[in-house]
N, C-alpha and C positions, 0 to 999 in steps of 0.2 A: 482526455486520453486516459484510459483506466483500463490498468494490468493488473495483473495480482505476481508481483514479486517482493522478494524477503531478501534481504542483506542483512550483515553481521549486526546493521543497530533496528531493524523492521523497520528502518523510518518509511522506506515505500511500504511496505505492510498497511502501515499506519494512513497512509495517503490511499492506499487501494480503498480501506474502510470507510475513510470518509469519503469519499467516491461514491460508496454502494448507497452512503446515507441520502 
């Protein structure tokens, strides 16, 4: 499952990027 959201630490940020990878 791969969203592209951002909270206060990008940890999902961070999860959405390695996703794309």
């Amino acid at each position: 499952l791969c969203e592209f959201r951002l909270n206060l630490w990008g940890a999902e940020f961070a999860a959405f990027l390695q996703c794309k990878q």
